[in-house]
C-alpha positions in Angstrom: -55.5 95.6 33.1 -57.7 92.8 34.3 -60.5 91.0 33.3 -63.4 89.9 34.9 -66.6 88.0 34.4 -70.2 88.5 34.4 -73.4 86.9 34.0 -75.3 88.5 31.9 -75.7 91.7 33.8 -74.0 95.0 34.4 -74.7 98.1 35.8 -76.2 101.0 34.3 -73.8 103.2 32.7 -70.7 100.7 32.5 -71.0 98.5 29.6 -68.0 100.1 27.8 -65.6 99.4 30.9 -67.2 95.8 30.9 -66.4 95.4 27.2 -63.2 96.5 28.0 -62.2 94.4 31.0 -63.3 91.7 28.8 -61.4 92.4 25.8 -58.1 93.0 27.8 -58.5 89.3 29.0 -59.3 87.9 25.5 -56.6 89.9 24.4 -53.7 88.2 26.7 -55.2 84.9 26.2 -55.5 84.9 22.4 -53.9 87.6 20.7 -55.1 90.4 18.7 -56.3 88.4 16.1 -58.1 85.7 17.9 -61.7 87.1 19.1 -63.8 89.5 17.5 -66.6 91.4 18.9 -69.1 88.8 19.4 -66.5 87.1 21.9 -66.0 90.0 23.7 -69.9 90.4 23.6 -69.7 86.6 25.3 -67.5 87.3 27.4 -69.1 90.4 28.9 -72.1 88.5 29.3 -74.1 91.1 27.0 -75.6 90.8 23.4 -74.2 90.0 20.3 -75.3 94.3 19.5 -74.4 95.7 22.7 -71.0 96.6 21.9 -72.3 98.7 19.1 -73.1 100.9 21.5 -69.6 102.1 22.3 -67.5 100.6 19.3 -68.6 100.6 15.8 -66.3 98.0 14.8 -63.0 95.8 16.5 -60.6 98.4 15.7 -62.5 101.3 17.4 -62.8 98.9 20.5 -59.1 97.8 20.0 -57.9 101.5 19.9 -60.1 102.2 23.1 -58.1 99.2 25.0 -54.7 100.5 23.8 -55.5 103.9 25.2 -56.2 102.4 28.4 -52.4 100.4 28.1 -50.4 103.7 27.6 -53.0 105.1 30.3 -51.4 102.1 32.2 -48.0 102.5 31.5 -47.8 106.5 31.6 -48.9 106.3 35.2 -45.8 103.0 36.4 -42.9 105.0 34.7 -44.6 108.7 36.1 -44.2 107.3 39.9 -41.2 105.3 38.9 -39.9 109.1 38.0 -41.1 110.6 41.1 -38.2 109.3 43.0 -35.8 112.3 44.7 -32.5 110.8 43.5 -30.9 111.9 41.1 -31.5 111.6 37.1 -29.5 109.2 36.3 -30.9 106.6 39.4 -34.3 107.9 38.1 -33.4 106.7 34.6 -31.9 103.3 35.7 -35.5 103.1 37.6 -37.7 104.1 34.4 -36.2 101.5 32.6 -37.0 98.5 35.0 -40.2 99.6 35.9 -40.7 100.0 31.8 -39.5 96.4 31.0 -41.2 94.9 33.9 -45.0 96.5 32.8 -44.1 95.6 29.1 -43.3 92.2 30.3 -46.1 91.7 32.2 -49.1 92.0 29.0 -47.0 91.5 25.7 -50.1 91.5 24.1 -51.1 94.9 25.5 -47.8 95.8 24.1 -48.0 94.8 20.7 -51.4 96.2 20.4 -50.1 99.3 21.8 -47.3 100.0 19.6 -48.2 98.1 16.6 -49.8 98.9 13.4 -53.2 96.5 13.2 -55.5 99.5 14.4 -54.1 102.2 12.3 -56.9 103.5 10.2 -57.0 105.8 7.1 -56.8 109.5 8.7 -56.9 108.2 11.8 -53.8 109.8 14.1 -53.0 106.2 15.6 -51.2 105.9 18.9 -49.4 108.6 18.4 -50.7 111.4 20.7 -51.0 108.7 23.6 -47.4 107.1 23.1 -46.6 111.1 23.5 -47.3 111.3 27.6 -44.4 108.3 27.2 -42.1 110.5 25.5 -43.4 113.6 28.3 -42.1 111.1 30.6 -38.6 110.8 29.4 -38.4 114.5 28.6 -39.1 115.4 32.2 -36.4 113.5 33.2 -33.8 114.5 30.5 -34.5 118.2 31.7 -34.1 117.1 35.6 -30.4 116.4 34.2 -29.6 119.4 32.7 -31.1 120.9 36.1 -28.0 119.8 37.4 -25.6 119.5 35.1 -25.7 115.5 34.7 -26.3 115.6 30.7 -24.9 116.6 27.2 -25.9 120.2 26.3 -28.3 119.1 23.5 -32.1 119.0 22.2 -33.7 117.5 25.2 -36.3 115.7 22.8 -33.6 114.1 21.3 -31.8 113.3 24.5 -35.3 111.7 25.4 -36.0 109.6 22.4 -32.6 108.1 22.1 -33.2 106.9 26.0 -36.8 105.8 24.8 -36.1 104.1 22.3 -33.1 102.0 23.5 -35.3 101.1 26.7 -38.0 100.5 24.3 -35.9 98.1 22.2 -34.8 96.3 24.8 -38.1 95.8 25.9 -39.3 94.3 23.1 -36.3 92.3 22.7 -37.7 90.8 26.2 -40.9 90.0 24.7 -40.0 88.8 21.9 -38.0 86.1 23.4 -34.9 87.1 21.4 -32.7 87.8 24.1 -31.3 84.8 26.3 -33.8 82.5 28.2 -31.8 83.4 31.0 -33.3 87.2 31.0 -36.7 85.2 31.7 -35.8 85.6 35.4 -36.7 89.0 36.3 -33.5 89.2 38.4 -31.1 88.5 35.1 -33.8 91.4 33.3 -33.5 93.7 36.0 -29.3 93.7 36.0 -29.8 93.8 31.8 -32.0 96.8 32.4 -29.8 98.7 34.4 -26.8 97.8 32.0 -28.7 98.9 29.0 -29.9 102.5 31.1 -26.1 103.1 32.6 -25.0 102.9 28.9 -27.4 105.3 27.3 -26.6 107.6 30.9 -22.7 107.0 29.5 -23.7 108.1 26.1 -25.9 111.5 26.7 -23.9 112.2 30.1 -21.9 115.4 30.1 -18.5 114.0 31.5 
């Protein structure tokens, strides 16, 4: 998601995306924690009130943004899956294209799939991180189409490939795994290590 400036002016109607462009920048320059809704407001070039309009507080704004990330990354791994080979090639895919857009706004991603706009009653992240899961599933039942995977629950074939390409994306991130996987070349050959092993595990042979 990028951000853009403005000057004090925006057109009828599309404050809310404003705030949110503006956000999404002040998000992957300072973290989650370091603006509030005044600097957004300053960013977007609007009043200190106007994003009172939209959001009643940070975390409403905040769980707005991370709606527009899985938005974001629900629509990379859905043409990554598009693909006419076969499962297991479109799994190998997946995972790239999922380490690559995780990569590219670790912010996003933390604020995506972390816990700092949980609320009280609120259902989180969780009906949004779903279409993620949707993704997986689709491509978990593509295999048993065919015959290319283990004869079990499909959602659990799907969250054990979603969560290991999840993990390793978050190893990325995090900086945990060698500098070398810095270079997208060294991340792409660990992603497609790390998806031919969970194919390996769930595969029917």
């Amino acid at each position: 998601m990028t951000g853009h400036s403005t000057t004090g002016h925006y057109h009828h109607g599309d404050l809310r995306n404003a705030l949110l462009q503006a956000a999404g920048k002040l998000l992957r320059e300072q973290g989650i924690v370091g603006f509030s809704l005044r600097d957004v407001a300053r960013a977007a070039g609007v009043s200190h009130a106007a994003p009172y309009r939209h959001f009643r507080d940070k975390a409403a704004l905040l769980r707005a943004l991370s709606g527009l990330g899985f938005e974001h990354l629900h629509a990379a791994l859905t043409e990554a899956a598009a693909s006419r080979r076969g499962p297991e090639q479109i799994l190998i895919e997946v995972t790239r294209v999922y380490v690559h857009t995780v990569m590219q706004n670790p912010g996003m991603t933390r604020l995506m799939f972390g816990t700092v706009i949980s609320a009280e009653g609120d259902a989180g992240n969780a009906p949004a991180a779903s279409s993620i899961l949707e993704v997986f599933l689709g491509i978990i039942k593509a295999g048993f189409a065919v015959g290319a995977f283990r004869d079990r629950d499909p959602r659990e074939l799907a969250l054990v490939a979603w969560s290991t390409m999840h993990g390793l994306a978050m190893l990325a991130v995090g900086e945990v795994v060698d500098a070398k996987y810095k270079d997208m070349k060294e991340l792409d050959a660990l992603a497609r290590t790390v998806a031919e092993n969970v194919i390996y595990g769930i595969s029917r042979s």
